[in-house]
One Martini backbone bead per residue (centre of mass of N, CA, C, O) as a GRO file, in nm:
protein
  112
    1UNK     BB    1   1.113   6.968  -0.338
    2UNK     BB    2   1.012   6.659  -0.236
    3UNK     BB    3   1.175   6.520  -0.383
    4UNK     BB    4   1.470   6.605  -0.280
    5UNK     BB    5   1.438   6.521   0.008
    6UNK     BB    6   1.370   6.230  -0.055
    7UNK     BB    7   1.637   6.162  -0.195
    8UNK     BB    8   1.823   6.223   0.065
    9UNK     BB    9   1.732   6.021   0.222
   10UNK     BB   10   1.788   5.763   0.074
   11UNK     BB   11   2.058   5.810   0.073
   12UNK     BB   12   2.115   5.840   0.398
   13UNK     BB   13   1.984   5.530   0.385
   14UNK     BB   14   2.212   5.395   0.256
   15UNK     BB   15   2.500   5.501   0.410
   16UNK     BB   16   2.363   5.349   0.660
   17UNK     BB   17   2.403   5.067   0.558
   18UNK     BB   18   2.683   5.070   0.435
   19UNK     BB   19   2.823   5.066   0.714
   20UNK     BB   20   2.688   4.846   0.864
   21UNK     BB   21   2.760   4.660   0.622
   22UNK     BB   22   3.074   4.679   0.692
   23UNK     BB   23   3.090   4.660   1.048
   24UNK     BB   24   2.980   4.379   1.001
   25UNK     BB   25   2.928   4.038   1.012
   26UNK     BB   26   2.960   3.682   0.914
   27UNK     BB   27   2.748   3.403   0.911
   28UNK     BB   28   2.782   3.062   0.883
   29UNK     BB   29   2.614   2.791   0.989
   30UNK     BB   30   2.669   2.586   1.274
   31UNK     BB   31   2.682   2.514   1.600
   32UNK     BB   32   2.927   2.274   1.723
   33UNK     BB   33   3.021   2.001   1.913
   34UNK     BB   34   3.378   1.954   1.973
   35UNK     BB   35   3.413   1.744   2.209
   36UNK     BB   36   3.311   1.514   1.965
   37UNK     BB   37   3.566   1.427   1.796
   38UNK     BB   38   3.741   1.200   1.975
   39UNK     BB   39   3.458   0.999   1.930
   40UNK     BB   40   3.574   0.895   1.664
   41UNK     BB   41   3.571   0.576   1.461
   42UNK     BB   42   3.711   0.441   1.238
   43UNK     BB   43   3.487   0.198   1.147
   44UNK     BB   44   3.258   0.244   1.387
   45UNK     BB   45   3.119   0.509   1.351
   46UNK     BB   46   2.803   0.628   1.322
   47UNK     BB   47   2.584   0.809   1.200
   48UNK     BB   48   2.366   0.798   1.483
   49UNK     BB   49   2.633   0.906   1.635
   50UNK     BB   50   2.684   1.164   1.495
   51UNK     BB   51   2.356   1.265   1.559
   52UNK     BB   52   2.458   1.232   1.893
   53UNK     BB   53   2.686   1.433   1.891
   54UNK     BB   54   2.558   1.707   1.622
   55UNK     BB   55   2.357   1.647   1.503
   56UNK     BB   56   2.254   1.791   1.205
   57UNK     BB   57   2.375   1.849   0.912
   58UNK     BB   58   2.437   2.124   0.746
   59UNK     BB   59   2.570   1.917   0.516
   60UNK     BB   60   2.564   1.732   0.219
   61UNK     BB   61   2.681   1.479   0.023
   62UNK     BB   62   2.963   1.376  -0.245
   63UNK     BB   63   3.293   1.187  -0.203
   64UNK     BB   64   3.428   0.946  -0.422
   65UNK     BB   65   3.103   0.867  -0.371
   66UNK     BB   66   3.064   0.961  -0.067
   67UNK     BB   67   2.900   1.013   0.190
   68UNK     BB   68   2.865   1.330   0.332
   69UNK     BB   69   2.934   1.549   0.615
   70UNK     BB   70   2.870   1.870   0.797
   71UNK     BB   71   3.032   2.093   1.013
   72UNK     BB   72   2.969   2.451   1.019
   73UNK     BB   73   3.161   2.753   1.132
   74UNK     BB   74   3.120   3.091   1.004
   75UNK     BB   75   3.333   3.383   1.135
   76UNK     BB   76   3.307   3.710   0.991
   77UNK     BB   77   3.501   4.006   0.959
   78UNK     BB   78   3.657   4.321   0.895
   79UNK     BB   79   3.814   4.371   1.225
   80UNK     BB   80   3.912   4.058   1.218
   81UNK     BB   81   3.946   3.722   1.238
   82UNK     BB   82   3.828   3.464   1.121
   83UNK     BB   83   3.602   3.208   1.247
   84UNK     BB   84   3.675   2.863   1.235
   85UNK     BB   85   3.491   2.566   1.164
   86UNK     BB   86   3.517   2.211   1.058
   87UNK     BB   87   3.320   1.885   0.994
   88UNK     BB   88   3.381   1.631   0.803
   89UNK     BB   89   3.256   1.333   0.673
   90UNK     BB   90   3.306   0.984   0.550
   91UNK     BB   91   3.069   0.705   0.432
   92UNK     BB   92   3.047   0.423   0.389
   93UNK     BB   93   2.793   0.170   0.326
   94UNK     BB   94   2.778   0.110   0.616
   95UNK     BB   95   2.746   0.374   0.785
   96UNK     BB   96   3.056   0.445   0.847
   97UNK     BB   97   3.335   0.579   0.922
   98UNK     BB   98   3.622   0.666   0.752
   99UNK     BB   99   3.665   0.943   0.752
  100UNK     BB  100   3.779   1.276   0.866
  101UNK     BB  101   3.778   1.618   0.934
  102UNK     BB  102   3.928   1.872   1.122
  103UNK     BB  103   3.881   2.257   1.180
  104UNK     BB  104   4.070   2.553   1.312
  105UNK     BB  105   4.062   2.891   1.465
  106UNK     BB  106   4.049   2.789   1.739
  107UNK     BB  107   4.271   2.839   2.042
  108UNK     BB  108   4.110   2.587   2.185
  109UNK     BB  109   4.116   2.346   1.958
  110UNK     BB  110   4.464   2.342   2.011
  111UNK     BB  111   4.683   2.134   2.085
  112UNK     BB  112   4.951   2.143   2.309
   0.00000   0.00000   0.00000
């Protein structure tokens, strides 16, 4: 009798873990300052720079030879439209920005 009811909390309380992690989001990566995307420029902004406009990167990485840094903020809901931010980053052999893409879902980040 102790071990039936022992099973029905069992239950009980994953069906209740299971409705949270349903209607909770999920959120990936790091809040970055964004208002530092416009002082980039390619072939002068160094790395030194993009660690004093954005902290330490989410993610490093190599993309077709060249060293990549990310910064990405990635907000998932199941009951509203996912909020994401990313700026990858890609650095020369002398270690200044080469390249870099800035892309968001925030209605606040887009250019009027």
């Amino acid at each position: 009798m102790q071990r039936m009811a022992v099973m029905r909390s069992g239950r009980k309380i994953l069906v209740v873990g299971l409705i949270l992690l349903l209607a909770g989001c999920a959120t990936v990566g790091r809040k970055f300052n964004v208002s530092g995307v416009p002082q980039i420029s390619m072939g002068q902004t160094a790395k030194s720079d993009v660690m004093a406009l954005f902290g330490t990167p989410w993610r490093t990485g190599i993309e077709d030879g060249r060293e990549t840094w990310t910064y990405g903020y990635y907000k998932y809901s199941l009951f509203s439209d996912a909020k994401t931010r990313d700026l990858v980053l890609r650095f020369d052999p002398s270690g200044k920005v080469a390249s870099y893409t800035f892309n968001s879902t925030y209605p606040e980040d887009r250019k009027p």
